[in-house]
C-alpha positions in Angstrom: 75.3 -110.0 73.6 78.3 -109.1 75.6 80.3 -108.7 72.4 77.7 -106.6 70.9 77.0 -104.4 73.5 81.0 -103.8 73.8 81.5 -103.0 69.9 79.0 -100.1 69.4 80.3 -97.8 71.8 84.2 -98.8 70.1 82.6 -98.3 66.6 80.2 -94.8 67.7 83.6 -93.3 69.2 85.3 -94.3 66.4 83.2 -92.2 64.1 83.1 -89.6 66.4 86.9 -89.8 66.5 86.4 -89.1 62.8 84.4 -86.0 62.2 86.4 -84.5 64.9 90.3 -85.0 63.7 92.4 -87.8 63.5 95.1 -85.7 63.8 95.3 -86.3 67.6 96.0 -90.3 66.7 99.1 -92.2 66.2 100.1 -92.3 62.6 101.4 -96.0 62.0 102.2 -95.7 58.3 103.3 -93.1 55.9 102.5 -93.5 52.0 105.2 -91.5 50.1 106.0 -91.9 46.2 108.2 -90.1 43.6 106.5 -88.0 41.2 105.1 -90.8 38.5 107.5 -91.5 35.4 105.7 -90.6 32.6 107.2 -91.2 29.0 104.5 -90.2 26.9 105.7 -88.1 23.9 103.9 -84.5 23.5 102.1 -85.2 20.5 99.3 -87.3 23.1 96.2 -85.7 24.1 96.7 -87.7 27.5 96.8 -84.9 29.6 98.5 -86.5 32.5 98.9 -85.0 36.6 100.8 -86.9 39.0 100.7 -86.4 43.0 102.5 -83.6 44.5 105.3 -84.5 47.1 103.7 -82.6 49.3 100.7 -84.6 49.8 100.7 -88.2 51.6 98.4 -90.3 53.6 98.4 -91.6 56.8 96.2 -94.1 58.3 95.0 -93.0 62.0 92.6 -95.8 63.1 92.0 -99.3 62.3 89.9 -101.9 63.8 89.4 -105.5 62.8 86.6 -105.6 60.8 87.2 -106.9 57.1 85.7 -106.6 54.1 85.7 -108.1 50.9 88.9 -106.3 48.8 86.3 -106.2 45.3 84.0 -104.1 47.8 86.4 -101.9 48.8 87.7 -101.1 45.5 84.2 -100.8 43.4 83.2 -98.4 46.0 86.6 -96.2 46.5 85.7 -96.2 42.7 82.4 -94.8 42.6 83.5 -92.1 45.1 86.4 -91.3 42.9 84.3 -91.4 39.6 81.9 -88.6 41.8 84.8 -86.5 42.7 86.3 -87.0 39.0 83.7 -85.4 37.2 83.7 -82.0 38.4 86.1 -79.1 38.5 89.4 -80.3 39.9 90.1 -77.1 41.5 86.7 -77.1 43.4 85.3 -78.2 46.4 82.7 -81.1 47.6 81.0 -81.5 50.3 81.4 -84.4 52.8 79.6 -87.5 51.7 79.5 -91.2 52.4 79.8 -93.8 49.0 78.7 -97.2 48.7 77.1 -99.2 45.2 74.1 -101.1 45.1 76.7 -103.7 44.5 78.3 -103.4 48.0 77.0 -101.8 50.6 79.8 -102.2 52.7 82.2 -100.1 53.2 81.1 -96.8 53.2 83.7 -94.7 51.4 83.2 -91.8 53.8 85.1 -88.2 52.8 85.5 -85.9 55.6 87.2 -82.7 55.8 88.8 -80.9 59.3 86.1 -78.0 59.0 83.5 -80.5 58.4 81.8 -78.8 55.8 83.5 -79.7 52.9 87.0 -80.8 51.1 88.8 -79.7 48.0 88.6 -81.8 45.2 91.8 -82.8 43.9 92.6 -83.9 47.7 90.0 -86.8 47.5 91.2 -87.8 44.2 94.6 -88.4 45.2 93.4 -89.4 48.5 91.3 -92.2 47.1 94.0 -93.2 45.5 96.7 -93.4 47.6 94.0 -95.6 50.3 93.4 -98.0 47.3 96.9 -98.2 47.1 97.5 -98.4 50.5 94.8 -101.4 51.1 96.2 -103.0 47.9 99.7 -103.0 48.6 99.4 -104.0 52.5 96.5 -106.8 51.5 95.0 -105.0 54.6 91.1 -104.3 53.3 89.7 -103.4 57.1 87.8 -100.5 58.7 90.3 -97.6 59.2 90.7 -94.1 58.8 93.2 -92.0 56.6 94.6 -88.3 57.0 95.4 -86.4 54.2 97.8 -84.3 54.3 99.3 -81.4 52.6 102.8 -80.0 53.2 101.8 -82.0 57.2 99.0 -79.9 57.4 95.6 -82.1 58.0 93.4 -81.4 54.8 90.8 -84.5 54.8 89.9 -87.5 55.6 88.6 -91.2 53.9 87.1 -93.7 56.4 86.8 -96.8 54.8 83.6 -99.1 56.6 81.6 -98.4 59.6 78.7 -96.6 60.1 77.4 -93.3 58.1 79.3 -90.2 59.6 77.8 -86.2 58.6 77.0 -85.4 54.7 74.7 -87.5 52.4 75.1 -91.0 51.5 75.3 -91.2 47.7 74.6 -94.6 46.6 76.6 -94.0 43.4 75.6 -95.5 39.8 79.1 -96.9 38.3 77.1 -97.4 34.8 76.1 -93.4 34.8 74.8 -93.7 30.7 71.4 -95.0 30.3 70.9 -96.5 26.7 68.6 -93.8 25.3 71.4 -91.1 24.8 73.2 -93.3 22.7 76.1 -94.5 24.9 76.8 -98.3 24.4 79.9 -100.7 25.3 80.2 -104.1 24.1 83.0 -106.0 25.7 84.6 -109.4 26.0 87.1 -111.5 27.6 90.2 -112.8 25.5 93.3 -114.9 26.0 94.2 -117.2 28.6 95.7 -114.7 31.0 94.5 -114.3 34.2 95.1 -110.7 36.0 94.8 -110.6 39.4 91.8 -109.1 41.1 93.4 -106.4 42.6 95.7 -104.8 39.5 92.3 -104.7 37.2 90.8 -102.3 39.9 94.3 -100.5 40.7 94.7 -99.8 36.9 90.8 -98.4 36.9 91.6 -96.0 39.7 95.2 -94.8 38.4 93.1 -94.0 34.9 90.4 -92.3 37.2 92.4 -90.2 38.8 94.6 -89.3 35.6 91.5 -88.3 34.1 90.1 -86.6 36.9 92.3 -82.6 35.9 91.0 -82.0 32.4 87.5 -80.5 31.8 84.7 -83.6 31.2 84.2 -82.2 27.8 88.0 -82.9 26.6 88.4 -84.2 23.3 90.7 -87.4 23.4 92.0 -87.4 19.9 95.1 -89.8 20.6 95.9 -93.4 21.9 96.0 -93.3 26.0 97.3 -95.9 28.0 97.8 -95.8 31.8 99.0 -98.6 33.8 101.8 -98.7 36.9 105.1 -100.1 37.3 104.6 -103.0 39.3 101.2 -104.5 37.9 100.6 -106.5 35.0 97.4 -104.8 33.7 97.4 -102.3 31.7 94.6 -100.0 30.2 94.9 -99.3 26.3 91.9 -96.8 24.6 92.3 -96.1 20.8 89.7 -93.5 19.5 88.4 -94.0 16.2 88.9 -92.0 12.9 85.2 -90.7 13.5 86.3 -89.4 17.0 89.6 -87.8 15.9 87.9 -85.3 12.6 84.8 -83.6 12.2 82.1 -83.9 12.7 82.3 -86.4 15.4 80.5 -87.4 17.6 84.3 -86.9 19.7 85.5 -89.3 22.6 85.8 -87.3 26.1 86.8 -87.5 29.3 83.8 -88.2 30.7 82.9 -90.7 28.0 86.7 -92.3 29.3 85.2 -92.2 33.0 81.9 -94.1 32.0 84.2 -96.7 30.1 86.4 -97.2 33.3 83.2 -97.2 36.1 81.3 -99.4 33.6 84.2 -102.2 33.1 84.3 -101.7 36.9 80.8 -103.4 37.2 81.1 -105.6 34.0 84.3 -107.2 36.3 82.6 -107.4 39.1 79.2 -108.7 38.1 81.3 -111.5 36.5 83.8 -112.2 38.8 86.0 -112.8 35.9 89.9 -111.1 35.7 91.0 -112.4 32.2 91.8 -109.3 29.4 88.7 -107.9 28.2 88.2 -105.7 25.2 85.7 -103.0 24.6 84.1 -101.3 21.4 82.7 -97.8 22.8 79.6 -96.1 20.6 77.6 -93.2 20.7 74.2 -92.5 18.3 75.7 -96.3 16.6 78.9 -94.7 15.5 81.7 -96.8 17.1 84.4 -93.5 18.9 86.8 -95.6 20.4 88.2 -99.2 20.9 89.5 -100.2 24.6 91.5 -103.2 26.0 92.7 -104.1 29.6 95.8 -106.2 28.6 98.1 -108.4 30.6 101.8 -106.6 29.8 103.1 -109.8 28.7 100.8 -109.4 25.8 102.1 -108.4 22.6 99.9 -106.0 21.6 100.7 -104.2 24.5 104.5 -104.3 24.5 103.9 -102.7 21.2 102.1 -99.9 22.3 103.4 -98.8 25.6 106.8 -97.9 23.6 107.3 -94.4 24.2 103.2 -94.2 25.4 101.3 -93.8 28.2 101.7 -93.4 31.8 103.6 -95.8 34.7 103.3 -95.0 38.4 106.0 -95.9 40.7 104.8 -96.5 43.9 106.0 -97.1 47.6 105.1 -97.7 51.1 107.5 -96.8 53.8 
C-alpha cells in the first residue's frame, strides 16, 4: 500500500507536469537527422516529404514503468493514421490514442496552448518518438517536446493516465467490408524480420503519406523503407488502378493497407514477409509486399525507387 499510495501523486504531477510545459525540464536526449536521401526518379507518383532540420524531439520526463514495444508501436500508429488523414497544414485538437488491442499506453498529443496542435508537427513527432523508443530499446512512460526552430510546439506522452482532450479509441482496420474494400494477405519465405523494423517501416510509410490529399491517385510503384532496417514496404498498383475508369488506388486506400497489416501482424504475432492483394467492388487495384531487403525481389526494385531514411540519435 505504501508503494501505491507513493506512485499516484508521482504519476498525477507528472501529467500535470504535462499539460503545463515540459519546457521547464531537463532535456536528456536530442533526436537530430539529415534530411532523408531519397533516390526516387520523377516519373513516381510517390510524393515524398522528409523532416525539416528545424524540428527535433526531446524527451523531458521518464519514469520506470514499461510496456510492451508491439503496444507502443500499434498505438503511436493509430494516432498517426488519425493525424494522417486530414489536411497536413491543419490543426487537431489534443487527444489521448489507444486500440482495443492495447490499452496501454495512451498516445497522448498535447500542445503549449492546450487547445490544439498543428498537424504535420504530430506526424513527424510520432515519428521521431517511435524512432526514439525503437532505437534506444527504451519503451517506458515519458514525455517528448517538439520543437520547432527551439521553440516548444507540442507534446507526445507515451503511458500514464488520460490528460485534457478525448480519448479516441482508434479502429486500425477503418474499411468495413460493405464498401468494397478487401485485403487478403499471407506470410512467405523463411525470413524472419524483427518486430520492431515491420512497425518502423509502417510508420515511415504513414508519415510519407501523411502531405498529399487522401484522394491522391497512386498510379506508380511506391516503396519506403529506411537505411538501417531490413524491411521494406513495396505496393504495385494494378493496370485497373493506373487507366480509366478505375476504381484508382489512393492515399487513403495506402493508409488502410498499412493500419490494417498493422493489426494483421499483431493479431498473429508473426514477423515473417507477408504479401497482400488490395480490392475494391472485387476488382483487385494494387498488390503489396513487406520484404526482408536480402530478398531478391526487392533488390530488384529499390534500384533507383523508393525512399531510405537516415536516421540518428545524438
Amino acid at each position: 500500500m505504501y508503494v501505491l499510495r507513493v506512485c499516484i501523486p508521482i504519476i498525477s504531477l507528472f501529467w500535470a507536469h504535462f499539460v503545463s510545459s515540459a519546457a521547464a525540464a531537463p532535456s536528456d536526449a536530442n533526436l537530430s537527422k539529415p534530411p532523408p536521401r531519397s533516390t526516387t526518379p520523377a516519373n513516381l507518383t510517390n510524393l515524398l516529404t522528409s523532416i525539416p532540420s528545424e524540428f527535433n524531439i526531446e524527451r523531458h520526463f521518464w519514469l520506470s514503468i514499461p510496456y510492451l514495444p508491439e503496444a507502443c508501436f500499434v498505438n503511436i500508429i493509430a494516432a498517426l493514421r488519425d493525424a494522417a488523414q486530414g489536411d497536413f497544414a491543419g490543426r487537431m485538437p489534443i487527444t489521448n490514442y489507444h486500440t482495443t488491442r492495447f490499452l496501454q499506453p495512451l498516445i497522448k498529443i498535447g500542445s503549449p496552448d492546450l487547445v490544439n496542435i498543428r498537424r504535420k508537427y504530430q506526424v513527424w513527432g510520432l515519428f521521431l518518438t517511435a524512432f526514439y523508443l525503437h532505437s534506444l530499446d527504451d519503451f517506458h512512460l515519458a514525455i517528448f517536446s517538439l520543437r520547432w526552430k527551439g521553440e516548444e510546439v507540442g507534446l507526445v506522452g507515451v503511458g500514464g493516465p488520460r490528460v485534457a482532450g478525448g480519448v479516441t479509441n482508434f479502429p486500425l482496420m477503418t474499411r468495413s467490408s460493405n464498401n468494397g474494400f478487401g485485403i487478403s494477405y499471407a506470410y512467405f519465405g523463411t525470413h524472419v524480420i524483427r518486430k520492431g523494423a515491420v512497425f518502423m517501416t509502417i510508420i515511415s510509410a504513414l508519415m510519407e503519406a501523411a502531405p498529399p490529399p487522401l484522394e491522391t491517385r497512386i498510379q506508380s510503384t511506391w516503396i519506403n523503407y529506411m537505411k538501417n532496417e531490413p524491411c521494406a514496404f513495396v505496393l504495385i498498383p494494378s493496370e485497373a488502378a493506373r487507366t480509366a475508369p478505375g476504381p484508382f488506388f489512393t492515399y487513403e486506400d495506402l493508409m488502410d493497407v498499412l493500419t490494417t497489416a498493422t493489426d494483421y501482424f499483431a493479431q498473429d504475432d508473426v514477423y515473417r514477409q507477408m504479401e497482400m492483394n488490395i480490392s475494391i467492388a472485387g476488382v483487385v487495384v494494387a498488390q503489396a509486399a513487406f520484404l526482408h531487403k536480402s530478398n531478391p525481389g526487392f533488390l530488384e526494385l529499390a534500384m533507383g525507387n523508393g525512399t531510405q531514411h537516415d536516421m540518428e540519435i545524438k
